[in-house]
Structure formats: C-alpha cells, structure tokens
N, C-alpha and C positions, 0 to 999 in steps of 0.2 A: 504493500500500500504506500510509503513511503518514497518507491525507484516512482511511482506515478507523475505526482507534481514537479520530480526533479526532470525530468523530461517533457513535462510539457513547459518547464520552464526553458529548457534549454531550446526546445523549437520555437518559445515563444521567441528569444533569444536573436535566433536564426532569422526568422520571418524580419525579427524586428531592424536585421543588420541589413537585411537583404529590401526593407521600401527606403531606409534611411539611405542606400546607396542609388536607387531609383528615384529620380526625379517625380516622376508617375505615382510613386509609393509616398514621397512629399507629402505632393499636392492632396492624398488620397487621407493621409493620416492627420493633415490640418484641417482638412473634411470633417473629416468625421470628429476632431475635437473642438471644433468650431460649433459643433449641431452639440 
C-alpha cells in the first residue's frame, strides 16, 4: 500500500517535468490554475 503513492508520485513527477518542458503543457497548466 505504501510503493502506491510513491509512484504515483513519481509519474506525477514525470508528467509534471514533461508540460513544464512543453510550451503547450505551459499554457495548459496556467489553464487550468487560472479556472
């Protein structure tokens, strides 16, 4: 129960390196913290 979160922390991680390097992933993540 414990290896759970830590992986979805670490894809969150991933996802999260991977819009920050996209311009597209930017615009999409100010989006949505904007709403």
């Amino acid at each position: 129960m414990f290896n759970k979160p830590k992986r979805l922390n670490k894809e969150r991680q991933a996802k999260n390196s991977h819009f920050e390097s996209e311009p597209k992933g930017k615009a999409i993540l100010m989006e949505l913290s904007g709403k």
